[in-house]
C-alpha positions as CSV (number, residue, x, y, z in Angstrom):
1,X,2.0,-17.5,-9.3
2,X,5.0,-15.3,-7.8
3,X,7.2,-14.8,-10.2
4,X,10.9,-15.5,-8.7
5,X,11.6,-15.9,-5.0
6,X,14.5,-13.3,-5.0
7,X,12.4,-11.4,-1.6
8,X,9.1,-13.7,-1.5
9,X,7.3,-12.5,1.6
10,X,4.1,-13.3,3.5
11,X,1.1,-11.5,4.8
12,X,-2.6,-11.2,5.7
13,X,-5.0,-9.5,7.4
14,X,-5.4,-9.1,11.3
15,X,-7.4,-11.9,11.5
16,X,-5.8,-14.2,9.0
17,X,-8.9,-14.6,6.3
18,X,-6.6,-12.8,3.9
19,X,-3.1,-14.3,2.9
20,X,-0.8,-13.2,0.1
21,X,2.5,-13.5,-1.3
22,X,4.1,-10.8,-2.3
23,X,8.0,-10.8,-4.2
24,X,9.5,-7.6,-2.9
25,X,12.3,-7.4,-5.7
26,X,11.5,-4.2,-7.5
27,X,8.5,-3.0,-5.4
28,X,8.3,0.6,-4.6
29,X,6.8,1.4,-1.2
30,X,5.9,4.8,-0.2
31,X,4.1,6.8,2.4
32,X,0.7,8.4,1.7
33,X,-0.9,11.5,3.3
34,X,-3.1,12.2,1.2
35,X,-6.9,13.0,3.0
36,X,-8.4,9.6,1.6
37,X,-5.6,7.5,3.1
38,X,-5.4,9.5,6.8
39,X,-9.4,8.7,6.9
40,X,-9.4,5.3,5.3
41,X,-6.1,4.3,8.0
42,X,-7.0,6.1,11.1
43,X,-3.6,7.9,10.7
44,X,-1.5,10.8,9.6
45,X,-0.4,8.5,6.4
46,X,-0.7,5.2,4.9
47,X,2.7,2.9,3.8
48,X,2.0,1.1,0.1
49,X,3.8,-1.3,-1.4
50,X,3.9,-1.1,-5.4
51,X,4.7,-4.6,-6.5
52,X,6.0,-5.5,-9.8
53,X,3.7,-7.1,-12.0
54,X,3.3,-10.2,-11.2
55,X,5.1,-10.1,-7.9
56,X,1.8,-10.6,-5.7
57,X,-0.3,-13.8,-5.1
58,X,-3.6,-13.9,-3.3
59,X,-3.9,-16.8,-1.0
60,X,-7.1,-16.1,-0.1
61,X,-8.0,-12.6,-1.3
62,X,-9.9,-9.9,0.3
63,X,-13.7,-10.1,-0.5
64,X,-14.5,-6.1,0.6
65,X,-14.3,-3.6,-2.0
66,X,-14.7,0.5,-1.2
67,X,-14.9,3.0,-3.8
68,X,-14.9,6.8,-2.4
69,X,-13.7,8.6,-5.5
70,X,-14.0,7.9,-9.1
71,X,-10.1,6.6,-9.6
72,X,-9.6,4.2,-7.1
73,X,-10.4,0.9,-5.3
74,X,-9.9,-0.3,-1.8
75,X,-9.7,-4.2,-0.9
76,X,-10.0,-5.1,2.7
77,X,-10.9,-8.1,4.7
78,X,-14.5,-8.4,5.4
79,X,-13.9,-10.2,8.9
80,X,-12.0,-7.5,10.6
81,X,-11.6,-4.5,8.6
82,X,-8.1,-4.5,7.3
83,X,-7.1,-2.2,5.1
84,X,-5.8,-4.4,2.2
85,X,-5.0,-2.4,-1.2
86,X,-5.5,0.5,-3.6
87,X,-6.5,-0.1,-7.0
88,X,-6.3,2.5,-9.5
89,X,-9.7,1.7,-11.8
90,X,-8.6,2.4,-15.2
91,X,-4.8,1.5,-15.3
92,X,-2.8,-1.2,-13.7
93,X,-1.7,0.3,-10.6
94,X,-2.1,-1.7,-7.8
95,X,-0.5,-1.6,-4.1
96,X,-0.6,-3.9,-0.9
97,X,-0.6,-1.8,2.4
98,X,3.0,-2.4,3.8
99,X,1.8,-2.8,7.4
100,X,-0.2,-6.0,6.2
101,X,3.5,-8.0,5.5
102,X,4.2,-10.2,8.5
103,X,7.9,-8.8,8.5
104,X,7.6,-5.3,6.8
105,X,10.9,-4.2,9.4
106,X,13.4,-3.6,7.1
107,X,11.4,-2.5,3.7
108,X,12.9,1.0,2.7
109,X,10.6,3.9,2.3
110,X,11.3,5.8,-1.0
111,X,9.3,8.2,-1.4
112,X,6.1,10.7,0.2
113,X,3.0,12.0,-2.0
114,X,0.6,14.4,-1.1
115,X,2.7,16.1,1.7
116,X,0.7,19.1,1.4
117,X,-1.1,17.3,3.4
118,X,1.3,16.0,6.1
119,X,0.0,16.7,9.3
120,X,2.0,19.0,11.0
121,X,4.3,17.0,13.7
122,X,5.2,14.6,11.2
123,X,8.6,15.5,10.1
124,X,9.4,14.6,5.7
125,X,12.1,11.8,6.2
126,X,15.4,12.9,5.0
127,X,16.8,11.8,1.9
128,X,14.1,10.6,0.4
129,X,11.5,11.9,-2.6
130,X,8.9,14.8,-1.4
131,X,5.9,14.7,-3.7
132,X,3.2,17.7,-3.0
133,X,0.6,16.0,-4.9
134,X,0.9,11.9,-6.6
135,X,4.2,11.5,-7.9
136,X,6.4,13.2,-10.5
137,X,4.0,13.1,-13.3
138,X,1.2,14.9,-11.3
C-alpha cells in the first residue's frame, strides 16, 4: 500500500502489462548519463525517480529482470521492453524511470550523476546538482 496520497500518481509500461502507483512526496528524480543507462535507454541519459519508502505500489509488476554489473538490477516489462527500474542489489535503493509516469510534466529534476559522461550537446541544466560520478558520497 501507498503510503499517503499527498502526490499519488499512475504509471505503466508502453503496453500497459505493468501498472504502479507511485507517491511523489519526497521522491528525488534525477538524470543519469552514466554508460549503462545511455545503452540500457537508447539515449544520452535516463530520468529516475527515487521514491520514498514505501511510496510505490506495483499493480501488476514487471516480470523481466537484467543484471549487467554486479550492483544493480533492471525491471522491465516482458511484453514490450520498457525500461521499468534500477535496483541496487545489496542496499535498498530502488528507482522507477520517470518517463514511465503517465503525467511526469511537471516533476522537477534535482540533480545529474555521472556527467563525465554527458554526451557532448547536452548542456548540464542550470541550477541544479552536477555529480561527475553517483552522487555526493561517491
Amino acid at each position: 500500500m501507498v503510503k499517503s496520497n499527498t502526490d499519488l500518481r499512475t504509471g505503466g509500461c508502453l503496453c500497459g502489462h505493468v501498472r504502479y502507483e507511485i507517491n511523489m512526496e519526497g521522491s528525488r528524480t534525477g538524470n543519469c548519463h552514466c554508460r549503462d543507462c545511455q545503452k540500457n535507454g537508447g539515449g544520452p541519459f535516463m530520468t529516475f525517480t527515487t521514491p520514498q519508502t514505501g511510496h510505490l505500489r506495483w499493480i501488476s509488476e514487471p516480470e523481466g529482470r537484467a543484471q549487467a554489473s554486479d550492483y544493480a538490477m533492471r525491471r522491465f516489462c516482458v511484453r514490450c521492453g520498457t525500461p521499468m527500474t534500477w535496483e541496487h542489489l545489496s542496499k535498498d535503493d530502488m528507482a522507477v524511470s520517470t518517463g514511465t509516469l503517465d503525467d511526469p510534466v511537471d516533476v522537477t529534476i534535482l540533480y545529474e550523476i555521472y556527467t563525465t559522461s554527458r554526451w557532448a550537446g547536452i548542456p548540464a541544466i542550470p541550477g541544479i546538482r552536477q555529480y561527475p560520478r553517483g552522487t555526493a558520497s561517491d
